[in-house]
N, C-alpha and C positions, 0 to 999 in steps of 0.2 A: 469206496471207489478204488478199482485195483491202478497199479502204477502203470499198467499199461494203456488204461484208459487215460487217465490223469496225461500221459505223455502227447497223447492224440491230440487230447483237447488242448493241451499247450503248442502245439505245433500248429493247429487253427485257428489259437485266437493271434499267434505270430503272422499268420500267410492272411487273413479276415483283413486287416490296414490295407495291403500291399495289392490287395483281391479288388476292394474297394476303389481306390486309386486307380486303377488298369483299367477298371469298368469305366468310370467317370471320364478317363482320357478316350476309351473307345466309343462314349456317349456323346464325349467334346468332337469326336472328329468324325463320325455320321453328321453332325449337325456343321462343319464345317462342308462337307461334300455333301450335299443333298441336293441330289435333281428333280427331276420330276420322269415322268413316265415319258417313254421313247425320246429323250433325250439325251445327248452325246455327255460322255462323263469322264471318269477318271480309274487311275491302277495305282494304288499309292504305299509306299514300306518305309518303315524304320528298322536300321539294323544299328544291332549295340553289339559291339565284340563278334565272336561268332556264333551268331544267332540272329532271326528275322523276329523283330519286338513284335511288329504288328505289320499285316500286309491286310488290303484290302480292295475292293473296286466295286464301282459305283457308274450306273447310268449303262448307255447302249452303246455299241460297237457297230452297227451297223442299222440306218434309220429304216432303209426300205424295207427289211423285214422285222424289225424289231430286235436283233440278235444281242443279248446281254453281254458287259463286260463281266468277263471272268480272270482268273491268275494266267490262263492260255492264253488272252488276247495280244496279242503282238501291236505297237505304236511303235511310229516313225519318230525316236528321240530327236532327231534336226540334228545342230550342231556340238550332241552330247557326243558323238560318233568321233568328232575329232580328237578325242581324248585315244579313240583305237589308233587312227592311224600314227598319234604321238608315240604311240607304245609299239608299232611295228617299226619306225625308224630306232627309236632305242635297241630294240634287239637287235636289230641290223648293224648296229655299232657295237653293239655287246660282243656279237661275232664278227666283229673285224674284218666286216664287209663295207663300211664307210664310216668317216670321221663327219661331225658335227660341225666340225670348224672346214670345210671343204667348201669350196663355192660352189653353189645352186646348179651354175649351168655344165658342170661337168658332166652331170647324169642328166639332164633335161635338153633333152633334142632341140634345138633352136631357138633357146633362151637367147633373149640380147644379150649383149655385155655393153650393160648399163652405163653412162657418163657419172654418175653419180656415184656409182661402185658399183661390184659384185654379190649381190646379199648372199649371205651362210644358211647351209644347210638350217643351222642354227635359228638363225633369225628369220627363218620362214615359219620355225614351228614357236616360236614366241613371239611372232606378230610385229616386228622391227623392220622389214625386208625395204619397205616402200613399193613394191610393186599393187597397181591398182585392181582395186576391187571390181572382176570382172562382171557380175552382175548389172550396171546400168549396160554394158558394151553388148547384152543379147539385143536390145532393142535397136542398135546401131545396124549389126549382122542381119537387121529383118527378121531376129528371132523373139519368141515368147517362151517363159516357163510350160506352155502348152504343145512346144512342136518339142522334137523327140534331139536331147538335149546330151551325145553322147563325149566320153571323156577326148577325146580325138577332136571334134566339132570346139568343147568349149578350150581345150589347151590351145588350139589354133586361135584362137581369140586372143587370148592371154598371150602369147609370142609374139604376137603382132603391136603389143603396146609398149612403145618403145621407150618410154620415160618413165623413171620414177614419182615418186611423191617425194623423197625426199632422200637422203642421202642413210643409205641403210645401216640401223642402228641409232639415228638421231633420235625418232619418234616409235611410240606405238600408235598402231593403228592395225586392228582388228578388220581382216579381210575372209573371203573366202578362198581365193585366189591361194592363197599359200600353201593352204591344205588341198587344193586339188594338184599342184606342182607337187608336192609330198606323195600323194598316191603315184604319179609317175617315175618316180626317186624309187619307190620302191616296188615298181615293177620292173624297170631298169637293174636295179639291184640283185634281186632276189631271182630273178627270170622268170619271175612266174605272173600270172593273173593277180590282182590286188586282191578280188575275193579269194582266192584261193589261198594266198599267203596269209588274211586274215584269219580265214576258218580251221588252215593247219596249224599256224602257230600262237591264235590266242583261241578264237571257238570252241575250238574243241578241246585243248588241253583245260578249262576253265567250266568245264560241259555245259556251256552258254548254248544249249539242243536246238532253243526256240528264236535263237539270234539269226537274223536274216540279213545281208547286204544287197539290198535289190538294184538287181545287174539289166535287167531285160525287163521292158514294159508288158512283155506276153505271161510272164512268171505267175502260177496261181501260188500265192502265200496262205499256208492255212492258218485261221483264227486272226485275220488283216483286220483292224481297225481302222475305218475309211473317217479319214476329217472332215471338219464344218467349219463353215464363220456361222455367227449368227447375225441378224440383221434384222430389227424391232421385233423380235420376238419368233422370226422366225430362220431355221437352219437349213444352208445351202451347202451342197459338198463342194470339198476343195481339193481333193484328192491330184496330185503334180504326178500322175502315173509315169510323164516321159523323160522327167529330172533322173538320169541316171550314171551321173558321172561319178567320179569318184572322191574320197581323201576328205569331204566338208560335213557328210552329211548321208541321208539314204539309208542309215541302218535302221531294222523293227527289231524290238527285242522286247522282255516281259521284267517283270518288278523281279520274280527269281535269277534270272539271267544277269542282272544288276548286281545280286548281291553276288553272285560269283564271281560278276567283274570285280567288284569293293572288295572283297575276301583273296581274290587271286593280285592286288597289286597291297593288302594290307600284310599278306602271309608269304610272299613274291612266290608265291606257285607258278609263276612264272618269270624269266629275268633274275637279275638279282637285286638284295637290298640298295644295292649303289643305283642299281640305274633306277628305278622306283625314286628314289630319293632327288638323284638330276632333275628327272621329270617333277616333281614336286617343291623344287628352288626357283624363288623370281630370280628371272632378268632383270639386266643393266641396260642402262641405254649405253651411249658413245660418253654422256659425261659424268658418267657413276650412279645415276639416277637410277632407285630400284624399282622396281613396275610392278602390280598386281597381277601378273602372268608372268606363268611357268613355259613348260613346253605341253602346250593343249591343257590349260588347269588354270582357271582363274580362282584368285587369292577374294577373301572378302572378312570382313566382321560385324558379327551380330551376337547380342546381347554381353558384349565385353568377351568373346571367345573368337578365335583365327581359327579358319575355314577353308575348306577349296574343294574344289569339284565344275560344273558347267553347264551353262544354261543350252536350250535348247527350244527357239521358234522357229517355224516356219510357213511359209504362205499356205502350203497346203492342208493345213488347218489341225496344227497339234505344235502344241508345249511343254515342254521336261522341264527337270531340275533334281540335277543330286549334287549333294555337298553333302559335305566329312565333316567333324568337330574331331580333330585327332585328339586332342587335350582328354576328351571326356569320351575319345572311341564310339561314337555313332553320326553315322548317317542318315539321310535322310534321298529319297528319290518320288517324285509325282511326274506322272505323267498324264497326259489329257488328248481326246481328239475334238478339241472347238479352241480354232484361236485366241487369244486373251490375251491382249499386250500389259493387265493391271495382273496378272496370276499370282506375281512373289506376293503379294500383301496375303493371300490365305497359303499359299507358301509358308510364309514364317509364322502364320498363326497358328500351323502344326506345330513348327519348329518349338514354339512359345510354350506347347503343351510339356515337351519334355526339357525343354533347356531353359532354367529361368536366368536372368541378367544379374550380371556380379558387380558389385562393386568395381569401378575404374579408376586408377590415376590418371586425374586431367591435369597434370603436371608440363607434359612436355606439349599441350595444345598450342595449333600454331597463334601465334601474335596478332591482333587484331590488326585490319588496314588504317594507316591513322589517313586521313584526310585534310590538307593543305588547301594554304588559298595562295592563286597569282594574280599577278596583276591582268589587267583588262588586254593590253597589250600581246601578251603571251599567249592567250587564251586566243586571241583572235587569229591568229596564223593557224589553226586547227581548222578552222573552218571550210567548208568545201564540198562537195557531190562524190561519192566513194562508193568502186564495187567490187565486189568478191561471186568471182566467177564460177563458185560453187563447187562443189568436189563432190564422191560416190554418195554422201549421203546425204547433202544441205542442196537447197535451189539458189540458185542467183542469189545473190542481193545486192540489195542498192540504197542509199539514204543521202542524207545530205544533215551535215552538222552546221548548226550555227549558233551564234552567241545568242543565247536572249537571258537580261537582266544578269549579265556575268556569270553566266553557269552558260556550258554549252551542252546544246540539247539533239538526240541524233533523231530524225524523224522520216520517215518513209519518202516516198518522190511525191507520193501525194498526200504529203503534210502530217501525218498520223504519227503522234510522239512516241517515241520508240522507247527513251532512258535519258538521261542525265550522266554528264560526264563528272566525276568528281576526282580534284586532282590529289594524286599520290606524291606527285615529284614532277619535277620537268621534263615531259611526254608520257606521262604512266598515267595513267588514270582510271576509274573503277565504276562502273556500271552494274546496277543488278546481281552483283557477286564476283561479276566476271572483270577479267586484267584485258582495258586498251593498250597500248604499245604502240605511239609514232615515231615515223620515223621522215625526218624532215628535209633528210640531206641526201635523200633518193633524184631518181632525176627528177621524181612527178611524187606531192605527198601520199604517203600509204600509214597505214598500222596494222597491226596484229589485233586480233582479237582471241584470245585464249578461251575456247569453247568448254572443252574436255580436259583433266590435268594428264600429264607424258603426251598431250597427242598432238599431231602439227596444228600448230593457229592459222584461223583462216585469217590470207590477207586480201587486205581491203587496200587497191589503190585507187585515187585522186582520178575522176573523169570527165570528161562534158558531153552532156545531155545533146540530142542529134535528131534532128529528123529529117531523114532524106524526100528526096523529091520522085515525084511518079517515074522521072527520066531516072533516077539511079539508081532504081529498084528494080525498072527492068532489065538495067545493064546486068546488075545482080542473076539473072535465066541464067540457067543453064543446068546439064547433066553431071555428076560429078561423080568420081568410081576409085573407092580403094583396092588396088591393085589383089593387093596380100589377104582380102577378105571375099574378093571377088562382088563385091556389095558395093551400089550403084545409089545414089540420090537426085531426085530432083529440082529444082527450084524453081518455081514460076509467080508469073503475076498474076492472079488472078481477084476479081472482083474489089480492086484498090487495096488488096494485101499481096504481101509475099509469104506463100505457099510453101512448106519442105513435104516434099510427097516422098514416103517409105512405103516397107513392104511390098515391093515391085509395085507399087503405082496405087495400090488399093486403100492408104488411107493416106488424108495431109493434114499440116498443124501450122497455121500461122505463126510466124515468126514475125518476131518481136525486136523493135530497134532500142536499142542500150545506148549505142554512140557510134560515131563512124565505119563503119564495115564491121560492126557487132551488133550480134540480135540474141535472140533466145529464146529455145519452145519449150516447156516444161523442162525442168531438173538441166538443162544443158544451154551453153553458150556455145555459139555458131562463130565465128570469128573465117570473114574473106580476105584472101591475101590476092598481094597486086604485084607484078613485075614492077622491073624497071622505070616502064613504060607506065604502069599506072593501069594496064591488064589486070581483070580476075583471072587467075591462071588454078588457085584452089579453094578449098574450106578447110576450116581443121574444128571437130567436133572432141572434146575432151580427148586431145593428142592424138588420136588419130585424121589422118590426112586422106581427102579425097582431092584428087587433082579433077579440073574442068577436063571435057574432053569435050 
């Protein structure tokens, strides 16, 4: 055997292990993506360093004709987009065209100036601001994700909602509202069109060729990816052709496009190390509290490794997902056109194929809740009928707590056990995982319930159950019209219900009595106000006001 042979065949029985393995992982993740024939699929990549490990796609792109996914097929990442407009305001501060720490409504045409405070540039792009999440309010406007949804149309929306959630910086709370007030910031800014300032100063410098910001519903996009839900078995399109505003969402882009975004903020080919890095530190709240969000970059851990990158659904029928493992320098990004709200669990069973789980110190785990007992006494002042008027993303609720056998037990209005209260201390108590919080020296009893950790607690106050009479329901008629949205409602009695009739007249939804001059139609509380005099004179639907006319 000469040494030159001998060399070869050591160099292949070195690369044969490594050969072996790479196959196995790309036999493991066919069998994790496998569709079936004219069914909606997937574009999926892993990037190590600078290099694409593995890229692939699976399933169709398009069902009416059969059109295959390939590496050209472009998907609507959803809300992976706001990680671009984070990176166009970074620049914009980079150049010394605005400060971070600026308040909001300097550059935002007819912002309120909030009771509550002023939210920061800042705290819009890390999710603090409290301003409300516009999406329940198109259904308020007489609008649907189906009518033609432009950034002018929904910012008018958002101007008009004059209260906070909460005093900006206390809480996180993930809106979309922040990142379309952001793409205004930086049209303001910059002078120019939002796609335009994206495509000159990340698109193209990044040759993201096949990255698209879709601006106009008439746009033909070539190699589009049209979405699905599925539904027992079979797939409907979902496609939001008129959602076209800005700053949340709306961008198509491809697995290669991805990694030149992952490679363009890993190597700052664009910006510099600092601001890359800004963007890549949590946030505080107001009391030092550090949060799982950057500026557009949600933080997470999996398999004993810290991570960030951002999720991406949406209605019209496609899900992403890229995250980083900086520690060990690889990414990971999927993306899909058929809804899936369960997607992470084969999500990280890619993940699983390349990153296995390290040992942890579970040293500093938090302290278990210890559980106390009180007297019968104490316990009974808790009891009561309590509701939580709901917020952008929960319905109503309502319950009624009472003592039974010395535990108080919280159960629906028609009887259905909810949880058991178990006490922590005097007024804390612990449910299902979750932190009660009363507070008894209100004018009326309420508590907190801590749903989410950093995010505001929904409160629940102390009510009495109401049912009006045929005479007060009709007093209730009438036309109602916010001025500022030019969007009218009406109220009527009809067939021994009270009727809200929307969308100029074409559909209505019975309303529902809660307690005295409060009702409720799906997802919202309806709350009548009275003069002086004891007049209905308006309504107020999640802070916004329609006065009687």
């Amino acid at each position: 055997m000469t040494k030159k042979l001998f060399d070869i065949l050591l160099i292949l029985s070195l690369l044969i292990p490594n050969l072996a393995t790479s196959q196995s992982i790309v036999s493991s993740v066919d069998s994790l993506y496998k569709v079936n024939n004219n069914q909606p699929g997937f574009s999926i990549a892993v990037f190590k360093g600078n290099e694409i490990l593995l890229e692939k796609q699976y399933g169709t792109a398009n069902l009416d004709y059969g059109i295959p996914i390939t590496n050209e097929t472009v998907f609507d990442i959803g809300s992976i987009a706001k990680q671009f407009t984070a990176a166009a305001i970074l620049l914009l501060e980079n150049e010394g065209k605005l400060s971070l720490k600026e308040p909001a409504y300097k550059y935002i045409d007819k912002l309120p100036r909030y009771k509550k405070g002023d939210p920061t540039i800042e705290q819009l792009l890390n999710q603090t601001s409290g301003i409300p999440e516009v999406d329940p309010y198109f259904y308020l406007a007489d609008l649907s994700f189906n009518d033609l949804l432009t950034q002018s149309r929904v910012s008018n929306i958002i101007v008009n909602l004059k209260e906070l959630n909460f005093k900006p910086g206390d809480y996180f709370e993930y809106t979309n509202t922040n990142y379309i007030l952001l793409a205004n910031i930086i049209e303001k800014v910059s002078e120019k069109p939002f796609v335009e300032y994206l495509q000159e100063h990340i698109f193209s410098p990044l040759k993201m060729e096949s990255t698209i910001k879709k601006n106009n519903t008439y746009n033909i996009i070539k190699n589009r990816a049209i979405g699905y839900i599925e539904d027992e078995g079979a797939y409907y399109k979902m496609h939001l052709h008129s959602a076209i505003y800005n700053g949340d969402g709306q961008i198509m882009t491809t697995s290669k496009d991805m990694f030149n975004w992952h490679q363009g903020i890993r190597n700052s080919t664009i910006g510099t190390p600092e601001l890359w890095k800004k963007m890549h530190t949590k946030a505080k709240l107001n009391d030092g509290t550090i949060i799982d969000f950057g500026l557009g970059v949600e933080f997470e851990t999996h398999n004993g490794y810290s991570a960030m990158g951002f999720d991406g659904m949406i209605m019209g029928g496609f899900v992403s997902k890229y995250l980083y493992f900086p520690e060990l320098d690889i990414a990971f990004f999927t993306t899909q056109n058929t809804f899936e709200e369960d997607f992470e669990e084969r999500f990280f069973q890619l993940v699983d194929l390349y990153i296995t789980n390290k040992e942890q110190d579970n040293t500093n785990q938090k302290l278990e809740n210890v559980i106390i007992e009180l007297p019968k006494d104490e316990l009974k002042k808790y009891e009561g009928s309590y509701i939580f008027l709901g917020n952008e993303y929960e319905d109503i609720r309502t319950g009624t707590i009472k003592l039974k056998e010395n535990i108080l037990v919280l159960k629906t209005r028609d009887g259905e056990e909810i949880g058991k209260l178990e006490p922590l201390g005097s007024q804390k108590f612990l449910m299902g995982g979750n932190i009660i919080e009363f507070d008894t020296q209100a004018n009326k009893k309420q508590y907190k319930f801590y749903a989410n950790e950093n995010e505001k607690p929904w409160l629940f106050k102390e009510f009495e159950p109401y049912g009006h009479t045929e005479l007060e329901l009709k007093e209730l008629e009438g036309i109602y019209l916010n001025k500022s949205l030019q969007v009218a409602k009406e109220v009527k009695f009809e067939d021994g219900k009270l009727q809200l009739h929307y969308g100029r007249g074409a559909y209505s939804v019975e309303m529902k009595t809660l307690s005295k001059d409060l009702f409720n139609i799906p997802n919202y509380p309806i709350q009548f106000k009275r003069n002086k005099n004891g007049e209905i004179i308006s309504i107020k639907i999640m802070g916004l006001e329609f006065e009687k006319i």
